[in-house]
C-alpha positions as CSV (number, residue, x, y, z in Angstrom):
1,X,0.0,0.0,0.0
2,X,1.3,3.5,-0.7
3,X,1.8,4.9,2.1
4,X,0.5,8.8,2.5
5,X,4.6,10.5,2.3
6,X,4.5,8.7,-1.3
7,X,1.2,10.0,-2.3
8,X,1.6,13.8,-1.3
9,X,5.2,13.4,-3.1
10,X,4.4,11.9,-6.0
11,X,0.6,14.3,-6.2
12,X,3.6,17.7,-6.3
13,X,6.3,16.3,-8.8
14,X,3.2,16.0,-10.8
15,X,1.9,19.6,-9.9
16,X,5.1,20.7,-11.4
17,X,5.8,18.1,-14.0
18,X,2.4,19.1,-15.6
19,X,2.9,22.8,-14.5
20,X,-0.6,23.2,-14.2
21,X,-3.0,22.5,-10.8
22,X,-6.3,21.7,-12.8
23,X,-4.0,19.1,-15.1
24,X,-2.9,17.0,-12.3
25,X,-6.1,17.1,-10.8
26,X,-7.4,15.6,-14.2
27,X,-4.7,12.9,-14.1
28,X,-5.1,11.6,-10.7
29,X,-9.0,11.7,-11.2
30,X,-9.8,14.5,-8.4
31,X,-12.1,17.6,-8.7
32,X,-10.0,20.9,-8.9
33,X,-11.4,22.0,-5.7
34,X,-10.4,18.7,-4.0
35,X,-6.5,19.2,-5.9
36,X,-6.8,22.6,-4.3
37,X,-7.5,21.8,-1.2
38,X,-4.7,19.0,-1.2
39,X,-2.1,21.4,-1.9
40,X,-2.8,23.9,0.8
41,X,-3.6,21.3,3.3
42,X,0.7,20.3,2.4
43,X,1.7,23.9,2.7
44,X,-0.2,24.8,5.8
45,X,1.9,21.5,7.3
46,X,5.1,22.9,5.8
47,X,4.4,26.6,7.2
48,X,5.8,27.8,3.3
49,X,4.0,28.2,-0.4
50,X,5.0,25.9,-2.6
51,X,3.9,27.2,-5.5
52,X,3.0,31.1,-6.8
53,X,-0.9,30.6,-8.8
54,X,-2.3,33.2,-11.3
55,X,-5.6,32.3,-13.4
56,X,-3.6,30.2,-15.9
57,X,-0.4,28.7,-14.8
58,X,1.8,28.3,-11.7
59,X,5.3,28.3,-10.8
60,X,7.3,27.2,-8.2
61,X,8.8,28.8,-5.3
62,X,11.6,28.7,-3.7
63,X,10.8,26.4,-1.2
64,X,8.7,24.5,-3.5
65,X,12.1,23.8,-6.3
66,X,13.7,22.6,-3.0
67,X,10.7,20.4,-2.2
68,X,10.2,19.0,-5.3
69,X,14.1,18.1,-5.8
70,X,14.3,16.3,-2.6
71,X,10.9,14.3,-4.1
72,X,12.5,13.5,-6.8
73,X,15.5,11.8,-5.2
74,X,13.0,10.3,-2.3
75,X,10.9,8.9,-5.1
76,X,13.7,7.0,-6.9
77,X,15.3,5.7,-4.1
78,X,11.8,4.4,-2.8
79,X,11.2,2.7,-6.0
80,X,14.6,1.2,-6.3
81,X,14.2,0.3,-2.7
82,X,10.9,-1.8,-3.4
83,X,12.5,-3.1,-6.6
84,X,15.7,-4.7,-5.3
85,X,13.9,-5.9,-1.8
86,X,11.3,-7.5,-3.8
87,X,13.0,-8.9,-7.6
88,X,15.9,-10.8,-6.1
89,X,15.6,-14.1,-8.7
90,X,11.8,-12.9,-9.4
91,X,10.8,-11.6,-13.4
92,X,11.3,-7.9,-13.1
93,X,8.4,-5.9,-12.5
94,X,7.4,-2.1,-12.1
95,X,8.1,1.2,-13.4
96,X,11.4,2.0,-16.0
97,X,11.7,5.3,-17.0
98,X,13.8,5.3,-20.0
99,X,15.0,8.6,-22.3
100,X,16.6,8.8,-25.7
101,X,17.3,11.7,-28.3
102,X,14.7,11.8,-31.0
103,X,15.4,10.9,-34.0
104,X,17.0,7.4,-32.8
105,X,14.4,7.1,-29.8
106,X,11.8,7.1,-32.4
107,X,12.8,5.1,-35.1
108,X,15.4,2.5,-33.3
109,X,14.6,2.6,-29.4
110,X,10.6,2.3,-29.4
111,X,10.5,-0.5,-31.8
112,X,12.9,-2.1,-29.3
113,X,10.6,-0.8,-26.3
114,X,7.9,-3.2,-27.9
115,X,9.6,-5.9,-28.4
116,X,11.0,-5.8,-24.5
117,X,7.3,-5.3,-23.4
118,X,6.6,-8.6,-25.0
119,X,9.4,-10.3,-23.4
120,X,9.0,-8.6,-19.8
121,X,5.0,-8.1,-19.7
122,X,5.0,-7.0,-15.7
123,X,7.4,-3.7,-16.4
124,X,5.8,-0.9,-17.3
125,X,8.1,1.5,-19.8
126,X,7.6,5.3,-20.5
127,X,9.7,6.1,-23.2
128,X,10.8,10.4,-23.4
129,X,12.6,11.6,-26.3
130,X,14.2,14.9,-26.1
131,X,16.6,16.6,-28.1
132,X,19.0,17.7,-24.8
133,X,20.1,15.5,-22.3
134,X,18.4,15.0,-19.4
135,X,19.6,15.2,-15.5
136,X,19.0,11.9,-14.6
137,X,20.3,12.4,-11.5
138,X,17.4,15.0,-10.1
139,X,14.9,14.0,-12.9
140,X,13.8,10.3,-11.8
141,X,14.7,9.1,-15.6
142,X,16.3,5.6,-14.9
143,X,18.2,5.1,-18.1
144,X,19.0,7.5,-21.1
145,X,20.6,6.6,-24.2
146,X,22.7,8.6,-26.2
147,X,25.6,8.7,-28.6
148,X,28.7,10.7,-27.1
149,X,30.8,11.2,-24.0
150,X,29.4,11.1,-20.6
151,X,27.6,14.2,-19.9
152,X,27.8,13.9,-15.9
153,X,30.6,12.4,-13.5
154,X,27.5,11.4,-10.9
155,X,26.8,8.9,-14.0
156,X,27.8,5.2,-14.7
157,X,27.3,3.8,-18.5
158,X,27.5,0.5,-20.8
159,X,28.4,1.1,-24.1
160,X,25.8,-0.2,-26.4
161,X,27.2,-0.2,-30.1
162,X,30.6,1.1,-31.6
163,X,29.6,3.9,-33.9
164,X,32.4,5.8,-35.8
165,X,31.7,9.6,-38.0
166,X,32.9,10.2,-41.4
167,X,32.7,13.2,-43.3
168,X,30.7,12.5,-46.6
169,X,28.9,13.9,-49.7
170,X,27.1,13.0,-52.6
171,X,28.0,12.2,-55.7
172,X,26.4,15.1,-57.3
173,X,28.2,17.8,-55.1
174,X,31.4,16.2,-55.5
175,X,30.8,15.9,-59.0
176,X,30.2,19.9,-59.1
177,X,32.5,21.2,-56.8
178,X,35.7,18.8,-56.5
179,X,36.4,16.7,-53.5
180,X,38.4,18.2,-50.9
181,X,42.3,17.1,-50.5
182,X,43.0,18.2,-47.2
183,X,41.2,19.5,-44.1
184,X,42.1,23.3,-45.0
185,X,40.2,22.7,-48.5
186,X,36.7,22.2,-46.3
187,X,36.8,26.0,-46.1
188,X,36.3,26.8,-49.3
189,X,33.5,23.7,-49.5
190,X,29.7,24.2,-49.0
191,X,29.7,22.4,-45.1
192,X,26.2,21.3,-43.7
193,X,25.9,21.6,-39.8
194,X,24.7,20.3,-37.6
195,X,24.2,22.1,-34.2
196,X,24.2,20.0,-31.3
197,X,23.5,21.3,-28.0
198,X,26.4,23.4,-26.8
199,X,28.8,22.7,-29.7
200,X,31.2,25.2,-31.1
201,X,28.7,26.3,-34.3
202,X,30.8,25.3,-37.4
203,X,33.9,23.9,-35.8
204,X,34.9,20.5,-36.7
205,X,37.8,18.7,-35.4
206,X,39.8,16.1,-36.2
207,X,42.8,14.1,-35.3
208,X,45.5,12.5,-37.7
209,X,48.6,10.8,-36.7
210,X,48.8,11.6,-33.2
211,X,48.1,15.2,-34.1
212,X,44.4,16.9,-33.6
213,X,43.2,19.8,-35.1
214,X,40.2,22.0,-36.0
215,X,38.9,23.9,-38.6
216,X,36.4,26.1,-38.9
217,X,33.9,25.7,-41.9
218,X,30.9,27.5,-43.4
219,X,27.7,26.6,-45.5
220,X,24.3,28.1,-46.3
221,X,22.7,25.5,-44.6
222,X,22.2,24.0,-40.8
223,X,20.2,22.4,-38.6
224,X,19.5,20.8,-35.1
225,X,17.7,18.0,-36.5
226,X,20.3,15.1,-37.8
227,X,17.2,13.6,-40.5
228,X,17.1,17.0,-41.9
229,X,20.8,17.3,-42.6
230,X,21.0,14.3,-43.7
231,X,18.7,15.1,-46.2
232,X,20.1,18.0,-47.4
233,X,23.5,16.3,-48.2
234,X,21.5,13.7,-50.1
235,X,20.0,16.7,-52.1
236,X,23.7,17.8,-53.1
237,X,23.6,21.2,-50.7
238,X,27.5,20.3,-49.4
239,X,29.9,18.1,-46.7
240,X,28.1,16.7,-44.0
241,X,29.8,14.9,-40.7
242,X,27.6,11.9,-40.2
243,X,27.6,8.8,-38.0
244,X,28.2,5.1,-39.2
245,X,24.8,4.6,-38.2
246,X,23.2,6.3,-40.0
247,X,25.3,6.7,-43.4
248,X,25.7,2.8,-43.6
249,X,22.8,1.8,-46.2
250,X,23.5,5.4,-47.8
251,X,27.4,4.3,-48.4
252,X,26.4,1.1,-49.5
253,X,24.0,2.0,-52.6
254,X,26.5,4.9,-53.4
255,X,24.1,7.4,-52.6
256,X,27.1,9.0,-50.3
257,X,30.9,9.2,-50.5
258,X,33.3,9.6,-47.4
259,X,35.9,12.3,-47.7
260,X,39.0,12.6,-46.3
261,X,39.1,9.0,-44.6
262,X,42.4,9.2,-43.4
263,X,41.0,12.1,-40.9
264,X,39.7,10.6,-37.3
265,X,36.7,12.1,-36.2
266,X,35.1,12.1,-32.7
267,X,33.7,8.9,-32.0
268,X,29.8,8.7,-31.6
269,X,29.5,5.6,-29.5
270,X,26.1,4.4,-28.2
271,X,26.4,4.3,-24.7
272,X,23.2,3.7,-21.8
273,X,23.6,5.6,-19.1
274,X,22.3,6.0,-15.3
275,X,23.0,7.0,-11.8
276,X,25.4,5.1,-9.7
277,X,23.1,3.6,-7.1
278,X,24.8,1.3,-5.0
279,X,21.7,-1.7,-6.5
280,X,20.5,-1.4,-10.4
281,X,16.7,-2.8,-10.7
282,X,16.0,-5.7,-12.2
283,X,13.9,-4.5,-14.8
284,X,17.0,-1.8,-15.6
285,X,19.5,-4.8,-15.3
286,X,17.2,-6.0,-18.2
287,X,16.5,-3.2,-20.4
288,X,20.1,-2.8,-20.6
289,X,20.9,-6.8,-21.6
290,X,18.0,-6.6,-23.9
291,X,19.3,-3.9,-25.5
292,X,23.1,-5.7,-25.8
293,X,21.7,-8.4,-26.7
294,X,19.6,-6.6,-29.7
295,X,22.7,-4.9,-31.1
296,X,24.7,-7.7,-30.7
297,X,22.3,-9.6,-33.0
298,X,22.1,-6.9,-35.8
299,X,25.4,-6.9,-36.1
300,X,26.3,-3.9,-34.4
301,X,27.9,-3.8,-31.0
302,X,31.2,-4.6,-30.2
């Protein structure tokens, strides 16, 4: 049984999750009023507002950013609590919050989100895709998976799949403009980019016997959105840094070229990541071997 702590925790990350009173109230199936009432009755016992309310939105205080941090982090370890007490040697079971960028967590990770809800029917799975990474630390996400270097030292990871980048172009462009010979020749080249969170905007870099350098380059054309760019170099628009991922079937039927091959780019490894509890979940333990296990088959981890 939940006990009433849980209830009143979970009732406020929602407040704020949902930013809006009247929406949780919908969620959890109360009358506004009775959501209302709820939410006073906690900060009366508190002695502090929690949240600031106009006619159409709220937002947090002070006090209530603390409060709902410290219900985050009371949450997960209650949940992780229950799960390790109660799914030593038992089929895993409960809630897995998972996140993934989205592009890949549409087209790659939910197919895969099925296919483990066959196979694990008691584990419930909400999948959130998001274009920036997410704290997982404060944000009661369990796993996230994305391509790159560890975003947080408070993290632990598995690296899912081995996943180089190239720099490539289609035959069309390089039919029209030349391919480049050397890394200082990308300047004068029509370079797609692609802006990633905090990235340097148009600076690529490289590394090449031991020795790294960057280069700054320039196009017409760029976007956060790594389908779209792709797209574009398909089209002919220019140079485009790409991982093996996704260029594979494209440098297979010729539709792309790599350039410069003899230039190391950044790696773009697939890694799953999540907080270093002292005890993983089972159903993470899971997710996470499932996931192995479903590169492994394709042919893609190593």
């Amino acid at each position: 049984m939940k006990t009433e702590l849980a209830s009143e925790l979970e009732f406020f990350v929602l407040i704020a999750r949902l930013g809006s009173l009247s929406a949780a109230a919908r969620e959890l199936d109360l009358t506004p009023p009775a959501a209302t009432k709820r939410l006073a009755l906690m900060e009366s016992r508190l002695g502090v507002r929690l949240v600031n309310r106009t006619t159409r939105s709220i937002s947090l205080t002070n006090e209530g950013e603390t409060y709902l941090a410290y219900a985050t982090r009371i949450l997960a370890d209650l949940r992780e609590m229950e799960s390790v007490v109660s799914s030593s040697g038992a089929e895993p079971r409960g809630l897995l919050r998972v996140n993934a960028t989205l592009g890949f967590g549409r087209t790659t990770i939910a197919p895969l989100v099925s296919e483990f809800a066959r196979r694990y029917a008691h584990v419930e799975v909400q999948l959130e895709v998001t274009d920036r990474p997410v704290d997982l630390v404060d944000s009661g996400i369990d796993l996230a998976i994305r391509f790159g270097k560890l975003p947080d030292r408070r993290l632990a990871a598995r690296r899912i799949m081995s996943n180089r980048r190239f720099l490539c172009a289609s035959p069309v462009y390089l039919e029209r403009y030349g391919a480049p010979g050397s890394l200082a020749e990308l300047s004068g080249h029509r370079c797609i980019i692609h802006r990633q969170n905090d990235d340097a905007y148009g600076i690529w870099r490289f590394e090449h016997d031991g020795r790294y350098e960057s280069i700054k380059v320039d196009g017409a054309l760029s976007s956060n959105d790594g389908d779209i760019v792709l797209g574009w170099a398909l089209d002919g628009h220019g140079i485009l840094i790409r991982s093996e991922w996704d260029l594979a079937k494209y440098l297979e039927s010729g539709r792309l070229r790599v350039v410069l091959p003899e230039f190391r780019l950044p790696s773009a490894d697939l890694f799953v990541y999540y907080a270093q509890r002292r005890n993983q979940t089972a159903r993470a333990r899971a997710f996470i071997d499932f996931l192995i296990e479903k590169f492994q088959e394709a042919g893609q981890a190593k």
